[in-house]
C-alpha positions in Angstrom: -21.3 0.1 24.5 -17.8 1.9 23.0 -16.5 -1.1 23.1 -19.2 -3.5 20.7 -19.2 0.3 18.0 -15.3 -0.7 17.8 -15.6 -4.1 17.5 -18.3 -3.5 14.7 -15.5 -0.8 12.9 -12.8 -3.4 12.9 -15.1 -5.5 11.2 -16.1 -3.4 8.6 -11.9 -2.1 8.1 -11.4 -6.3 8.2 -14.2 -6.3 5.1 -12.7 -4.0 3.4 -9.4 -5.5 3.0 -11.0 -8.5 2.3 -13.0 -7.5 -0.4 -11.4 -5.0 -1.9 -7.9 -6.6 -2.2 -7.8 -10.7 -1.9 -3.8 -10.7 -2.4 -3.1 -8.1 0.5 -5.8 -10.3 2.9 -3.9 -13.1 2.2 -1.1 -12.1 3.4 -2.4 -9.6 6.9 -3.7 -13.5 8.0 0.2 -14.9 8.0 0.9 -11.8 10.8 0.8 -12.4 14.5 -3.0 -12.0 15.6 -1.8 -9.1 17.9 -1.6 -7.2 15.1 -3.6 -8.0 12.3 -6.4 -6.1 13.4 -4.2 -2.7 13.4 -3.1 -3.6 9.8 -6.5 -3.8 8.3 -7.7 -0.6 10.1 -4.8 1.1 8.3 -5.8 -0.6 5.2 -9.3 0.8 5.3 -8.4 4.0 5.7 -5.8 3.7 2.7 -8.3 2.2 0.4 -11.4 4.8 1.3 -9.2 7.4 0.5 -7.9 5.6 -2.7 -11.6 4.9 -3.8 -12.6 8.8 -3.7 -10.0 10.2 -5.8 -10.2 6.5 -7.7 -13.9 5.8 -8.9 -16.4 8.0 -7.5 -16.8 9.5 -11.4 -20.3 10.1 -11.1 -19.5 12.6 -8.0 -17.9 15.7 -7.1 -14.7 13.9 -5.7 -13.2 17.1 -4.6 -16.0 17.8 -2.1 -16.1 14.3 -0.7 -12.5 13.8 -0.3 -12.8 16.9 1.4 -16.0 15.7 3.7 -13.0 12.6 4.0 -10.4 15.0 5.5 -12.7 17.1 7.7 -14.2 13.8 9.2 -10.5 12.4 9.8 -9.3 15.6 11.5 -12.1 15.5 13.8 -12.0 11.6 14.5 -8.2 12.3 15.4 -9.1 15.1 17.4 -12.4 13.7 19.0 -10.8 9.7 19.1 -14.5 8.8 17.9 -15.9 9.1 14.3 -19.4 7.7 13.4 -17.3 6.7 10.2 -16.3 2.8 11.2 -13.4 3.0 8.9 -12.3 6.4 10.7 -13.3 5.0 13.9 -10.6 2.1 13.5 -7.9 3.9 11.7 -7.8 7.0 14.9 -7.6 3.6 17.3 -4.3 2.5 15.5 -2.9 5.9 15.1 -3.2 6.2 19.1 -2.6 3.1 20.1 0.6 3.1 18.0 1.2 6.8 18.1 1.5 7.5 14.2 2.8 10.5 13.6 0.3 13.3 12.1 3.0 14.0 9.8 2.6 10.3 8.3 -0.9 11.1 7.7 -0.8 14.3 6.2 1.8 13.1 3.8 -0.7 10.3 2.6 -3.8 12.6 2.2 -1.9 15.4 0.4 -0.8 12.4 -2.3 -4.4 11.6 -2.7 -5.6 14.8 -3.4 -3.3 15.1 -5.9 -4.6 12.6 -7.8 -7.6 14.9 -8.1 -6.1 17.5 -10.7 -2.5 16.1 -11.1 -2.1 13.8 -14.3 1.6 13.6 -15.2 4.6 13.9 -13.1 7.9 15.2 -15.2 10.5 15.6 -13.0 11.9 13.1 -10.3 11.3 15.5 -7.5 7.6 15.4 -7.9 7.6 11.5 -8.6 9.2 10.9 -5.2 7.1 13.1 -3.4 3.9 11.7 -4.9 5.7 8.0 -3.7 6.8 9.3 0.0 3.4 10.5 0.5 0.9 7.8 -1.4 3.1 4.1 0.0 6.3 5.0 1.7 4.0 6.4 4.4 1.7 3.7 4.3 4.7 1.1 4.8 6.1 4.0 8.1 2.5 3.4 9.5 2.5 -0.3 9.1 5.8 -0.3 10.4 4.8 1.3 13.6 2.4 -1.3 14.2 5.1 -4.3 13.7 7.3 -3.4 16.2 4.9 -2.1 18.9 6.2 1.3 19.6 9.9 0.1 19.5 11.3 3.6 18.5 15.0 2.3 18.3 13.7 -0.5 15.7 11.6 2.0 14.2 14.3 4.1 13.7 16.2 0.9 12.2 14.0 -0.4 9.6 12.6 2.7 8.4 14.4 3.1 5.6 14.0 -0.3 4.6 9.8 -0.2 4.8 10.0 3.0 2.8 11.5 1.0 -0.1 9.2 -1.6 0.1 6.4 0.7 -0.1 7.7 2.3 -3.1 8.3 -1.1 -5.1 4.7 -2.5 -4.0 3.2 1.5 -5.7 5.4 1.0 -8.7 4.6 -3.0 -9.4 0.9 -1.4 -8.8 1.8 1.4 -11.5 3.3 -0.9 -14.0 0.3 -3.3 -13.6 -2.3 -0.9 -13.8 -1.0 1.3 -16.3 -3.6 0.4 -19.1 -5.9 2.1 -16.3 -4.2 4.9 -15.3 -3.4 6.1 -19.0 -6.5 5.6 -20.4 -9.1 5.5 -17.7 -8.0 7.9 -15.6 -5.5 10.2 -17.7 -2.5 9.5 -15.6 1.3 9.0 -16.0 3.1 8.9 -12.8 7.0 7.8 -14.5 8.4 10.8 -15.2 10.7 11.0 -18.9 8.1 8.1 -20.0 6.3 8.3 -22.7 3.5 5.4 -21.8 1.5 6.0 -25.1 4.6 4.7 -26.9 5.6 2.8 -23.8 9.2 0.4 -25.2 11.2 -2.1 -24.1 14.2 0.3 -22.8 11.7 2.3 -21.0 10.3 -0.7 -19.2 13.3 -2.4 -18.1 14.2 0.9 -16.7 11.3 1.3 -14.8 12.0 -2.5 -13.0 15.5 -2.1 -12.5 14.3 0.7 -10.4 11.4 -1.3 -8.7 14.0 -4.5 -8.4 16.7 -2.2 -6.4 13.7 -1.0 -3.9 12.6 -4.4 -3.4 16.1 -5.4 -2.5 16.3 -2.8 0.0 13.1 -3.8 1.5 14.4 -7.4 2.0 17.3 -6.3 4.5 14.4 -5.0 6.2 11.8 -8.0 6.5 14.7 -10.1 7.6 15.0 -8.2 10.7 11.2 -7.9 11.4 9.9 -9.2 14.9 8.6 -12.4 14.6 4.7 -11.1 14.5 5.1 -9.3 11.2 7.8 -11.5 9.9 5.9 -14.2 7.6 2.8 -11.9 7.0 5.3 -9.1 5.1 7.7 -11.8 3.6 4.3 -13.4 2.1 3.7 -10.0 0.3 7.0 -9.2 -0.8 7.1 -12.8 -2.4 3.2 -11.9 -4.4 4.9 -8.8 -5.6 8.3 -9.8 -6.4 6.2 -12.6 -9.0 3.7 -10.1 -9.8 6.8 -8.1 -10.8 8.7 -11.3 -12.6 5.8 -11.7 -14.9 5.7 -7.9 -15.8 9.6 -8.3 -17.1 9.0 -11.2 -19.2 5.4 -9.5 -20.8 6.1 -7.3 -24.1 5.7 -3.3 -23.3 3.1 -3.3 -26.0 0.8 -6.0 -24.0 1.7 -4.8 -20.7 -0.2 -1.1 -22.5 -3.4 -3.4 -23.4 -4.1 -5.6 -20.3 -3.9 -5.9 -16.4 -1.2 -8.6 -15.8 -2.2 -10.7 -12.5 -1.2 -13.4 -10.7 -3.2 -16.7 -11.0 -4.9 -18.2 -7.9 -2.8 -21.7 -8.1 0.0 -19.6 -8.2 -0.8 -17.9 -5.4 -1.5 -20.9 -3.3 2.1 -22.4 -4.5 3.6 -19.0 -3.3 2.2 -19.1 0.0 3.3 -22.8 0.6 6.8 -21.5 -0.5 6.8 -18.9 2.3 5.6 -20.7 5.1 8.0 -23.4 4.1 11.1 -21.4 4.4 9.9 -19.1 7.4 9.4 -22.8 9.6 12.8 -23.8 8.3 13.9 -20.2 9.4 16.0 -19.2 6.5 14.2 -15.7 6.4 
């Protein structure tokens, strides 16, 4: 009965997406079904992860990120954790043989979050990236091109980027949040109290030049993962447009989002020029 405990862990990793972010859903339903499943198992792991360091205010965080880490080891050891979310993520990291080192890199970002609120120099910024989305888009990648180490090798670079402008849209939109809420400034030489105009536009000429790295990347995707990435990098690049044209000082004093019509419009736009193939 192995088989009907996975099926029931995929299903709770495919809830989690779900519920947790409707944007990211969206677009893990435009890849190939071959490998959707794997992408919301990696998801679920991501978000648990994300959640303890995150929200769980009311608990000692630092012990059950670290109940989080011992369970992982042992469900990549054991390739079974009672944990359906664990359960799910150690079937994608064997089926796709992620490397360790991916992982490790993710979970040393989170923990950071734990006592680390400001990041001052460049060198700690780019570590906290590498570790908390560049990794996350390496994983992903693994999964698009089925074990294909030559086109792994190919597009890493370019899923790195895209990882990295997807965290720093997130930063930029949620940095109301992360400053007040949660103490945090993750741009280093920023002074987000007194966030200005120069400062912004800095900050998205940075996130535009990733994002147009991560394009030369999407382009060359197989065909599985193809629409379901482009679909993403098109929510993010307008996520991303609206940020530019909102004043610093409102950006500081609300969550900027994209509406749901919007959303809808975006997705048509996608499919329309993956059928016509100019991807």
């Amino acid at each position: 009965m192995k088989a009907l405990f996975d099926q029931i862990s995929f299903e709770c990793s495919r809830n989690v997406t779900k519920a947790y972010s409707t944007s990211f859903a969206s677009a893990v339903r435009m890849l190939a079904p071959s490998i959707r499943q794997d992408i919301y198992n990696i998801y679920g792991f991501v978000r648990f992860a994300d959640e303890i360091v995150d929200t769980f205010h009311d608990y000692d965080k630092e012990a059950l990120f670290g109940y989080f880490e011992d369970d992982l080891e042992k469900a990549l050891e054991n390739k079974i954790s009672l944990n359906p979310v664990l359960n799910s993520f150690q079937a994608t990291v064997r089926k796709y043989d992620i490397p360790k080192s991916l992982i490790n890199a993710f979970m040393k970002s989170m923990k950071q979050d734990l006592y680390k609120k400001q990041y001052s120099t460049f060198e700690e910024y780019s570590e906290y990236i590498y570790g908390s989305a560049d990794v996350v888009g390496l994983m992903c990648l693994k999964v698009f091109v089925k074990g294909n180490d030559v086109k792994y090798e190919e597009l890493k670079h370019s899923a790195m980027r895209l990882g990295s402008a997807f965290q720093k849209v997130n930063f930029l939109r949620d940095l109301k949040a992360d400053h007040e809420e949660l103490n945090r400034s993750y741009f280093p030489n920023t002074d987000l109290s007194c966030l200005n105009e120069e400062s912004k536009q800095q900050i998205i000429a940075e996130i535009e030049a990733d994002f147009d790295a991560g394009l030369k990347g999407i382009v060359k995707l197989p065909i599985e993962a193809k629409f379901g990435v482009y679909t993403a990098y098109v929510y993010y690049k307008k996520l991303l447009t609206k940020l530019k044209k909102t004043p610093s000082l409102e950006i500081k004093n609300t969550r900027i989002r994209v509406p749901d019509y919007q959303k809808v419009g975006l997705l048509a736009n996608c499919y329309l020029k993956y059928r016509l193939n100019l991807l």
